[in-house]
PDB file of N, CA, C and O in Angstrom:
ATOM      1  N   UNK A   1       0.836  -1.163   0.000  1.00  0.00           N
ATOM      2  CA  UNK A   1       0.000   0.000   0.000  1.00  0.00           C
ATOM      3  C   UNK A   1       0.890   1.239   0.000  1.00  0.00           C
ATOM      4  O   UNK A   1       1.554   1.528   0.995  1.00  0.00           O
ATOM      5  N   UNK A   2       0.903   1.848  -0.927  1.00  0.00           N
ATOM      6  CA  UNK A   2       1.364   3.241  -0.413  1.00  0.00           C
ATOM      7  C   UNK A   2       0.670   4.847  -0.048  1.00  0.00           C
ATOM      8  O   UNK A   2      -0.247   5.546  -0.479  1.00  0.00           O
ATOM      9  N   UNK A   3       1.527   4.908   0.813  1.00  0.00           N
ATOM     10  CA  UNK A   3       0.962   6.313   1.441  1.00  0.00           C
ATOM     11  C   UNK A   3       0.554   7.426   0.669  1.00  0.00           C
ATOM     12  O   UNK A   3       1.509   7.841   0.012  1.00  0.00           O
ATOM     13  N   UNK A   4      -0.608   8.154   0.464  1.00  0.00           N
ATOM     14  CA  UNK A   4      -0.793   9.739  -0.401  1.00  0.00           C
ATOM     15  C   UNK A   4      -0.753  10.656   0.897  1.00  0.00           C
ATOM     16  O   UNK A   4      -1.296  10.452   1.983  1.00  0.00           O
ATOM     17  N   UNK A   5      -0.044  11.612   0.528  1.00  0.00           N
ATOM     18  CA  UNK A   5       0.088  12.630   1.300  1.00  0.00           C
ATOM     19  C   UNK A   5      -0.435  13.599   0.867  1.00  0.00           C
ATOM     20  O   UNK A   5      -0.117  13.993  -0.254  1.00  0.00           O
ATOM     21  N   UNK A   6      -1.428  14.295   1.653  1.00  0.00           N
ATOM     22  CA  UNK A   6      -2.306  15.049   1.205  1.00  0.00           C
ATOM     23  C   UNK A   6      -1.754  16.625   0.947  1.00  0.00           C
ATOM     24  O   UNK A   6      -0.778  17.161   1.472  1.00  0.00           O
ATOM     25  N   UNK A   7      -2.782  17.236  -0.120  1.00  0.00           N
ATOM     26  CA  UNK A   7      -2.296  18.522  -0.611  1.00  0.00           C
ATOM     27  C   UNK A   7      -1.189  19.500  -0.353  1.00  0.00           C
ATOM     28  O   UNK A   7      -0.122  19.820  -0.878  1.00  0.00           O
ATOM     29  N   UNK A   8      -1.971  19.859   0.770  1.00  0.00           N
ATOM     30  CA  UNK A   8      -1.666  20.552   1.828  1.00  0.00           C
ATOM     31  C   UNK A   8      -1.008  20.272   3.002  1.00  0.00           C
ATOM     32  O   UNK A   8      -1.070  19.111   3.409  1.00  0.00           O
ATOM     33  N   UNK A   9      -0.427  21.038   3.596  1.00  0.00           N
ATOM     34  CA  UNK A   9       0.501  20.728   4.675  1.00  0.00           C
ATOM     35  C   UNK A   9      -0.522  20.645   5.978  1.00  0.00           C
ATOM     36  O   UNK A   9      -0.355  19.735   6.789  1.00  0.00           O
ATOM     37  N   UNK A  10      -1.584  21.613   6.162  1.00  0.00           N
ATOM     38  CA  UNK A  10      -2.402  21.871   6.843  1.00  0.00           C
ATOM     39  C   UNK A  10      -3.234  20.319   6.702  1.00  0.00           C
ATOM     40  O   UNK A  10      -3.429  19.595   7.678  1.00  0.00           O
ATOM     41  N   UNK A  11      -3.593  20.042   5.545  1.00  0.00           N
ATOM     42  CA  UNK A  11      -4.293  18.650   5.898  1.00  0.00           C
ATOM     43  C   UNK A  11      -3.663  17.776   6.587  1.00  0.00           C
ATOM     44  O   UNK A  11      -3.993  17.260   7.655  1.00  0.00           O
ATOM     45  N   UNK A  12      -2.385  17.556   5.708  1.00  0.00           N
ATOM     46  CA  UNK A  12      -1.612  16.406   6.629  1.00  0.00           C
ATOM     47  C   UNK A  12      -1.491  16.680   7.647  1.00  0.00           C
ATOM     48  O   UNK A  12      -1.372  15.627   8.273  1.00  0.00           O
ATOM     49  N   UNK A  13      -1.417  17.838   8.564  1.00  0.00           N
ATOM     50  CA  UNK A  13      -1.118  17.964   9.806  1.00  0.00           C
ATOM     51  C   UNK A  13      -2.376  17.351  10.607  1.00  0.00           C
ATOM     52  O   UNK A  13      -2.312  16.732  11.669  1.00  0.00           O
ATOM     53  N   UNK A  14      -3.800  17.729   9.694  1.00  0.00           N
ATOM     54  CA  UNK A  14      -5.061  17.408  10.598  1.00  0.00           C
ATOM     55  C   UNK A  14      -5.016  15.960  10.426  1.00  0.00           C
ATOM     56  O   UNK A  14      -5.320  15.197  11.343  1.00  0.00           O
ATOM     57  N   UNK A  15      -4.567  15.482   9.034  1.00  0.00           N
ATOM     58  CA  UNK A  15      -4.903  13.750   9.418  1.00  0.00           C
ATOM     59  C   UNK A  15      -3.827  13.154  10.642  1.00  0.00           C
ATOM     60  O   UNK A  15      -4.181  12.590  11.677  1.00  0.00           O
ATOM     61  N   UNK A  16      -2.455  13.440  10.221  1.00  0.00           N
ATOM     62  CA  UNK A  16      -1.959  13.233  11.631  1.00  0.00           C
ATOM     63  C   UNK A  16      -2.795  13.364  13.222  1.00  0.00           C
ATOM     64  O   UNK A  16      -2.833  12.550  14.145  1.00  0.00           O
ATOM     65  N   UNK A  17      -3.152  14.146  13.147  1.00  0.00           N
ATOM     66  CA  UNK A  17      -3.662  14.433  14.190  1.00  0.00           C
ATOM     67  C   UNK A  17      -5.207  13.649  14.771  1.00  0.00           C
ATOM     68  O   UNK A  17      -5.779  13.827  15.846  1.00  0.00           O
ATOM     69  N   UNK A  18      -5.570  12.795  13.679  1.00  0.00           N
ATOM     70  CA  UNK A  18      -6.730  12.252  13.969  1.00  0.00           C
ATOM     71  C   UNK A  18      -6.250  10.751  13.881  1.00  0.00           C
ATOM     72  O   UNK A  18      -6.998   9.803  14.117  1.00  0.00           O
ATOM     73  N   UNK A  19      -5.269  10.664  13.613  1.00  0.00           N
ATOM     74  CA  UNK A  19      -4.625   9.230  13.671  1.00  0.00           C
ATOM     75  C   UNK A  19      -4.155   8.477  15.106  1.00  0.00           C
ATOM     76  O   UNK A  19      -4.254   9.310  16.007  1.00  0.00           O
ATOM     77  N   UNK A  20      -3.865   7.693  15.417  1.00  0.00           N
ATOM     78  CA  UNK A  20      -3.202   7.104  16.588  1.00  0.00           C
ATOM     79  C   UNK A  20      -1.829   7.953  16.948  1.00  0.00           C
ATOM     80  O   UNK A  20      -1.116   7.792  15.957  1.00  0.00           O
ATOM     81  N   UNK A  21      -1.232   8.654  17.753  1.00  0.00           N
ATOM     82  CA  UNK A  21      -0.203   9.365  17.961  1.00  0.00           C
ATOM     83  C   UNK A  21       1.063   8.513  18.448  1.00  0.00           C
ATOM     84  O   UNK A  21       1.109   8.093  19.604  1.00  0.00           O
ATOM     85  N   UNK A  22       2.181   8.251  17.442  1.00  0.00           N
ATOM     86  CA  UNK A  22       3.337   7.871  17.558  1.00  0.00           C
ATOM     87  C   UNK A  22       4.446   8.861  17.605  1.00  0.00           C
ATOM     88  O   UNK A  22       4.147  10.054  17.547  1.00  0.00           O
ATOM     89  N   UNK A  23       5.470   8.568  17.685  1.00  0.00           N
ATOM     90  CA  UNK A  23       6.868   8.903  17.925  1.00  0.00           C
ATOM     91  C   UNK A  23       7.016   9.689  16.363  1.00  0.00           C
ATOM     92  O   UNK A  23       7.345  10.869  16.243  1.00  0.00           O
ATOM     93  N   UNK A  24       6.602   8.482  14.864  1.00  0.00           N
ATOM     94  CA  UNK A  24       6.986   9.133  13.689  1.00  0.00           C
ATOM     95  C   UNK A  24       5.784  10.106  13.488  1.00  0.00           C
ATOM     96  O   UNK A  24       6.176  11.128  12.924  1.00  0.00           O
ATOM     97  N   UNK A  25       4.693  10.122  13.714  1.00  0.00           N
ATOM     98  CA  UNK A  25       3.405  11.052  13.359  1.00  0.00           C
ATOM     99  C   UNK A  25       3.993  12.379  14.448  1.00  0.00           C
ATOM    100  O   UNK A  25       3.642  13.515  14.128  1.00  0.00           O
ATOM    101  N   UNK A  26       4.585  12.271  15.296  1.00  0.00           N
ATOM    102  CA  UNK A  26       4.772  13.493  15.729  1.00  0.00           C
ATOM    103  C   UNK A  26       5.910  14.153  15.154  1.00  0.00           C
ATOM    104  O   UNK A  26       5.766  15.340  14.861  1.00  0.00           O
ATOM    105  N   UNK A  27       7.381  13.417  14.870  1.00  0.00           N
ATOM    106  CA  UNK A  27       8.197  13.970  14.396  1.00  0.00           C
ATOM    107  C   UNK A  27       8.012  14.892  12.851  1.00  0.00           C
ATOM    108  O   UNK A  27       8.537  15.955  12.517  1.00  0.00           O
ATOM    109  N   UNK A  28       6.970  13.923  12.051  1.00  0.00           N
ATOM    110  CA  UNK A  28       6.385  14.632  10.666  1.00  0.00           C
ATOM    111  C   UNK A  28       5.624  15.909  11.245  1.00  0.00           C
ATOM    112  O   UNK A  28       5.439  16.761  10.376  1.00  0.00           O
ATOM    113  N   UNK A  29       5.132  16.243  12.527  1.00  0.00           N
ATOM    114  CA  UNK A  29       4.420  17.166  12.479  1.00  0.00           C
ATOM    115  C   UNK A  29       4.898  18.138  12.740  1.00  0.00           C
ATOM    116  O   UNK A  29       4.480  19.216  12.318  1.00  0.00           O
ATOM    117  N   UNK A  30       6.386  17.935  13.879  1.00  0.00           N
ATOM    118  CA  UNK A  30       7.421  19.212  13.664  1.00  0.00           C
ATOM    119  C   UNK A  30       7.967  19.429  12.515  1.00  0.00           C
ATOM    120  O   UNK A  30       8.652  20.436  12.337  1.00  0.00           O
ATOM    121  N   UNK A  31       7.799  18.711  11.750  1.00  0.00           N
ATOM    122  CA  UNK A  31       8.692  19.128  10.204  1.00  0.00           C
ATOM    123  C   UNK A  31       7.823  20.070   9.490  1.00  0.00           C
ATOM    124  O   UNK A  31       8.144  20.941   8.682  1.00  0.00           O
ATOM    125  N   UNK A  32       6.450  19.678  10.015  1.00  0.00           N
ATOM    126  CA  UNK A  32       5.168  20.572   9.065  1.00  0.00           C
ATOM    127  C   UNK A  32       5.297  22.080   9.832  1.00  0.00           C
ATOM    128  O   UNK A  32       5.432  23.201   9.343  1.00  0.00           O
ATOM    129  N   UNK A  33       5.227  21.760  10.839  1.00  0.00           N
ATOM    130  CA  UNK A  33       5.454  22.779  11.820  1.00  0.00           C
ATOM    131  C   UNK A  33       6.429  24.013  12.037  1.00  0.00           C
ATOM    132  O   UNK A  33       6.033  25.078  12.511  1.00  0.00           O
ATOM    133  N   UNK A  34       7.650  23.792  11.674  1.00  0.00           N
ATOM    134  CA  UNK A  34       9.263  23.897  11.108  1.00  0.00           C
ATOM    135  C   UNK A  34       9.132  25.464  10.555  1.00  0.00           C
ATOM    136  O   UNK A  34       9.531  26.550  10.974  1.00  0.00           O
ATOM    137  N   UNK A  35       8.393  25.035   9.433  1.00  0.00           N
ATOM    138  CA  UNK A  35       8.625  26.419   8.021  1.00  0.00           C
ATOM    139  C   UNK A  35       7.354  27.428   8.332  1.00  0.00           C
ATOM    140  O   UNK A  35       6.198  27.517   7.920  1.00  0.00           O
ATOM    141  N   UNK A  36       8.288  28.231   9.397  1.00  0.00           N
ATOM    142  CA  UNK A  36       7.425  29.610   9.494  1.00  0.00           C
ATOM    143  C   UNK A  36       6.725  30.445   8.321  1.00  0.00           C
ATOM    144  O   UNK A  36       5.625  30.996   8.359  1.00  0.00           O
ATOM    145  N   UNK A  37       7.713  30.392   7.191  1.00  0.00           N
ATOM    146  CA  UNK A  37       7.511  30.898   6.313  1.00  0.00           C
ATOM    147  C   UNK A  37       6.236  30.973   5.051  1.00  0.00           C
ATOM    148  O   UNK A  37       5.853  31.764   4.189  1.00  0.00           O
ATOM    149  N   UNK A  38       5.846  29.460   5.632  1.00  0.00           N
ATOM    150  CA  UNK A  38       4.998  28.488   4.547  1.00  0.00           C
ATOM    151  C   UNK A  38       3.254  29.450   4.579  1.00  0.00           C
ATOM    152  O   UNK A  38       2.587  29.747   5.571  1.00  0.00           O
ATOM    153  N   UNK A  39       3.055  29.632   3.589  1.00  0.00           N
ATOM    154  CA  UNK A  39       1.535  30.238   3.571  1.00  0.00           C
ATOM    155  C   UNK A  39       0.814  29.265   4.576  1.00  0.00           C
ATOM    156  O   UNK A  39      -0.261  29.247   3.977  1.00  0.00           O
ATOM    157  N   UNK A  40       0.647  28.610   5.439  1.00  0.00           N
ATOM    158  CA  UNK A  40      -0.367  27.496   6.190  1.00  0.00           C
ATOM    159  C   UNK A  40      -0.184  27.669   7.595  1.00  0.00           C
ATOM    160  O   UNK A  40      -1.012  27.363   8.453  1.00  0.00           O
ATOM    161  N   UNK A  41       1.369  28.367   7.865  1.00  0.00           N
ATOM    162  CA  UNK A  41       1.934  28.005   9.010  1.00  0.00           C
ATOM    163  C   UNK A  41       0.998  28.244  10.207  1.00  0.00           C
ATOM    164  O   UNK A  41       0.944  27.570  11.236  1.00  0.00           O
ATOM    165  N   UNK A  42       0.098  29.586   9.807  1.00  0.00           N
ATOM    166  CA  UNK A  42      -0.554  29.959  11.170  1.00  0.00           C
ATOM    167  C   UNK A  42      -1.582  28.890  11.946  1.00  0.00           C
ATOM    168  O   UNK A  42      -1.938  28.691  13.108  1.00  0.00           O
ATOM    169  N   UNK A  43      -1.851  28.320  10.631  1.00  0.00           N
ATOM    170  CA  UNK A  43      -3.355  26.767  10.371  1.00  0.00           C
ATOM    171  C   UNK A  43      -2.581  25.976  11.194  1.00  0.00           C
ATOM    172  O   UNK A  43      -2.854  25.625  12.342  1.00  0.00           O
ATOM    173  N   UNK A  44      -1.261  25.625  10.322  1.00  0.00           N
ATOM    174  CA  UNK A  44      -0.829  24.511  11.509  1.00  0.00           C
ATOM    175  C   UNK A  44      -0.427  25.031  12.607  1.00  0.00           C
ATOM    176  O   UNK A  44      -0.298  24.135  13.442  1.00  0.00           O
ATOM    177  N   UNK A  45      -0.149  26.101  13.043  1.00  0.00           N
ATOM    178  CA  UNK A  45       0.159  26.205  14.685  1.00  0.00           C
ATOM    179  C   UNK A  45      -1.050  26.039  15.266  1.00  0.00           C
ATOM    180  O   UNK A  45      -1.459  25.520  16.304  1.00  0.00           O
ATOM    181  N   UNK A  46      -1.629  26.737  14.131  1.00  0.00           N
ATOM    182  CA  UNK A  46      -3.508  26.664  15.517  1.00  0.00           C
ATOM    183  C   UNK A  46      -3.267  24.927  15.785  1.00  0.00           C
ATOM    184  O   UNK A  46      -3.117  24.847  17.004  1.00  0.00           O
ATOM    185  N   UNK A  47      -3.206  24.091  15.433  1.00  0.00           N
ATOM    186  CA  UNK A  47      -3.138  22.820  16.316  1.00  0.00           C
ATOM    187  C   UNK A  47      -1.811  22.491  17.217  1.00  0.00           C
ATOM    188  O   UNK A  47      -1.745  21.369  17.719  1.00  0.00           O
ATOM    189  N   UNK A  48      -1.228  23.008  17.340  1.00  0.00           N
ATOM    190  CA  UNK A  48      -0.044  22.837  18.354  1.00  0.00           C
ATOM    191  C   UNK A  48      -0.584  22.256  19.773  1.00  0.00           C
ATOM    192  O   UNK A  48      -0.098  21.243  20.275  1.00  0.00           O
ATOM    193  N   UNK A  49      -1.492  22.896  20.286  1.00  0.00           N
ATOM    194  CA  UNK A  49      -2.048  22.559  21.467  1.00  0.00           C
ATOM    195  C   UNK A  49      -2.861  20.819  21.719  1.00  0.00           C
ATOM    196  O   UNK A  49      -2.803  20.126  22.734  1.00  0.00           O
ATOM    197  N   UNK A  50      -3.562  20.517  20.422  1.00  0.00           N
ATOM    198  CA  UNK A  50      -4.509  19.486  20.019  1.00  0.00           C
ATOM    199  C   UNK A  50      -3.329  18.291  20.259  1.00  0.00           C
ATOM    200  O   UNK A  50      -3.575  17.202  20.777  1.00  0.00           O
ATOM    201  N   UNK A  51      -2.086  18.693  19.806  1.00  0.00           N
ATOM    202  CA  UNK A  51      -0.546  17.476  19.654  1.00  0.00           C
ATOM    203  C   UNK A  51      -0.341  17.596  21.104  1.00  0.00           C
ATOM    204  O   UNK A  51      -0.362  16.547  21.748  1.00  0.00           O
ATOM    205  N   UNK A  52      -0.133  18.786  21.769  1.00  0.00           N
ATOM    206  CA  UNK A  52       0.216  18.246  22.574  1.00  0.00           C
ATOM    207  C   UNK A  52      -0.154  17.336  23.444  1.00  0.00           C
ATOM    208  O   UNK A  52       0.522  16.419  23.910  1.00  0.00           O
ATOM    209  N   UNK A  53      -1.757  17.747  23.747  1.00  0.00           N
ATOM    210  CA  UNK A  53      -2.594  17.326  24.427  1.00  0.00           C
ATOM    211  C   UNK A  53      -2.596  16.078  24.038  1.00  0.00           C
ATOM    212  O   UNK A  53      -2.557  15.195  24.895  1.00  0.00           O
ATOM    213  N   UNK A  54      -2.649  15.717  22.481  1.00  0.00           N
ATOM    214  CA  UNK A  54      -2.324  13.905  22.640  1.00  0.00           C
ATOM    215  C   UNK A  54      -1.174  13.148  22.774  1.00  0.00           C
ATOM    216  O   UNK A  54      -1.056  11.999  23.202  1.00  0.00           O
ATOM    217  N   UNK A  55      -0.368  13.894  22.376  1.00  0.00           N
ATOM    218  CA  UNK A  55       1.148  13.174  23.292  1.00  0.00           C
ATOM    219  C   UNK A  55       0.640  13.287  25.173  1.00  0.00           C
ATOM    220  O   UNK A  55       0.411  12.230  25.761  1.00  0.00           O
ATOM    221  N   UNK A  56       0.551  14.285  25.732  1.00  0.00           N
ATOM    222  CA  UNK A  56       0.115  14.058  27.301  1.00  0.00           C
ATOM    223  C   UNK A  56      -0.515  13.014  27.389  1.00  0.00           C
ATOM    224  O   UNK A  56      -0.166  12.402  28.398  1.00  0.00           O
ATOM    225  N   UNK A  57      -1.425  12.407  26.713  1.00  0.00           N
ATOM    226  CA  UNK A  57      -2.010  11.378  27.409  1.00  0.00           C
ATOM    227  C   UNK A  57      -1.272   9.923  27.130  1.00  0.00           C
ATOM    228  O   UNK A  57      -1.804   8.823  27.283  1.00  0.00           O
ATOM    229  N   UNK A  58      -0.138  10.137  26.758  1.00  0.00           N
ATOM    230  CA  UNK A  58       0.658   9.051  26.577  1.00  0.00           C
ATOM    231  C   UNK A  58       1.598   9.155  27.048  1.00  0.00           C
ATOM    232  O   UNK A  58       2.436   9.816  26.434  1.00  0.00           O
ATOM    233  N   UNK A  59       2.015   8.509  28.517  1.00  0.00           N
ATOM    234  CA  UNK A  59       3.257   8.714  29.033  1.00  0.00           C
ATOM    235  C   UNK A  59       4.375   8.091  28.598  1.00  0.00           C
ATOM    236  O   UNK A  59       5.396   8.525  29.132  1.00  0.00           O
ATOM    237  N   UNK A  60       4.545   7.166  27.760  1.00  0.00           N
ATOM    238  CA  UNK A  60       5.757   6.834  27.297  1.00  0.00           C
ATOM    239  C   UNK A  60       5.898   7.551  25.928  1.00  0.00           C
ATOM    240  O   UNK A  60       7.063   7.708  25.563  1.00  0.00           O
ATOM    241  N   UNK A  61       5.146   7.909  25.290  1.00  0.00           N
ATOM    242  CA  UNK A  61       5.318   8.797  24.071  1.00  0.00           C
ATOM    243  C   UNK A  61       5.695  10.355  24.656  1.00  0.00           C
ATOM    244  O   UNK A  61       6.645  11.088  24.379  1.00  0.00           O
ATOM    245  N   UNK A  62       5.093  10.455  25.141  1.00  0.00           N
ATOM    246  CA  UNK A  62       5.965  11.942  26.410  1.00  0.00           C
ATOM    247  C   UNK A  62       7.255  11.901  26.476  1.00  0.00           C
ATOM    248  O   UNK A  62       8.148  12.594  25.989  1.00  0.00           O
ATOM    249  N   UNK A  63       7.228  11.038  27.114  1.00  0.00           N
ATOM    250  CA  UNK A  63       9.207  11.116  27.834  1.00  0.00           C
ATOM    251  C   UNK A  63       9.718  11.094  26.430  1.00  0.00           C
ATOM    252  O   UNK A  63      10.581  11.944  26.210  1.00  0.00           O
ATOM    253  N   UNK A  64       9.384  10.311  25.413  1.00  0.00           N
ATOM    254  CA  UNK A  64       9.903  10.016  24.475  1.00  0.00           C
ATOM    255  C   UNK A  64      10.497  11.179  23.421  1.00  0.00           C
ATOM    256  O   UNK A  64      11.577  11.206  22.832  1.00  0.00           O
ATOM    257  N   UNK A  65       9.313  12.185  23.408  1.00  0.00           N
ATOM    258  CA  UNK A  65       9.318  13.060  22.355  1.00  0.00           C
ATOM    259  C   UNK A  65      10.088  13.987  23.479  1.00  0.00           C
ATOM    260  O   UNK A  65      10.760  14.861  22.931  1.00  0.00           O
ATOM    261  N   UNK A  66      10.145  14.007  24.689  1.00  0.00           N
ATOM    262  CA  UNK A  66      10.857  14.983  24.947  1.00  0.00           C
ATOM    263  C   UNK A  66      12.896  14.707  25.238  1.00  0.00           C
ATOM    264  O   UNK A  66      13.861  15.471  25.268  1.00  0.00           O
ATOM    265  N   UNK A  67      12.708  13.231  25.393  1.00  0.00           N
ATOM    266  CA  UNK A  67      14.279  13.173  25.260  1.00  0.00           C
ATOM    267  C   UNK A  67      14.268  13.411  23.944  1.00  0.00           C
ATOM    268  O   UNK A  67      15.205  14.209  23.945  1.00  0.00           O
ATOM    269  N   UNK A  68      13.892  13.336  22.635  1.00  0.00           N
ATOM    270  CA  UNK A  68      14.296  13.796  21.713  1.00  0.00           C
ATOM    271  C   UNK A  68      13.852  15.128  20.972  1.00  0.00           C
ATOM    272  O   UNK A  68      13.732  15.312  19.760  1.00  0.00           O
ATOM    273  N   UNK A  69      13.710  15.717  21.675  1.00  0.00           N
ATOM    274  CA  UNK A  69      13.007  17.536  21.433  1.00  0.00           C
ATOM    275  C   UNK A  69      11.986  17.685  20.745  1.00  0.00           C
ATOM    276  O   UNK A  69      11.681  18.608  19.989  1.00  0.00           O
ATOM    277  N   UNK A  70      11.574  16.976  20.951  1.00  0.00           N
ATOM    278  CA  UNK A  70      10.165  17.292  19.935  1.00  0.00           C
ATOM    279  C   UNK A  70       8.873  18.284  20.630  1.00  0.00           C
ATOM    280  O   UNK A  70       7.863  18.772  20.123  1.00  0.00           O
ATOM    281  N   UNK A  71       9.343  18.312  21.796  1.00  0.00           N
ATOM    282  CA  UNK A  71       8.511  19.135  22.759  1.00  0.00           C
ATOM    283  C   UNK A  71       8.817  20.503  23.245  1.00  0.00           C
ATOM    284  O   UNK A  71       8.054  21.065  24.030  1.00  0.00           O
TER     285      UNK A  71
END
């Protein structure tokens, strides 16, 4: 099966975000996250809070993303 990645950066950020929250779905979302510059950026920050809140409810995905800065 391969993956389509949707249009927009802003989508992919929302399907991430409605997906099961891993280690790689979060690291793709700092990458989306990353480019201040990008016409979307403000869209995707408005969910910054929604990530975090689902990494919190995962304590080993927590520690995780934060020994490796993702937090």
């Amino acid at each position: 099966m391969t993956l389509v990645r949707p249009a927009s950066k802003y989508q992919e950020a929302r399907q991430l975000l409605n997906e099961p929250m891993n280690i790689g779905s979060l690291r793709r979302y700092r990458e989306l996250a990353a480019d201040r510059q990008h016409p979307e950026a403000a869209a995707i920050a408005s969910l910054n809070q929604a990530f975090r809140d689902s990494v919190s409810g995962d304590e080993e995905l927590f520690f995780m993303a934060l020994e490796q800065g993702l937090l």
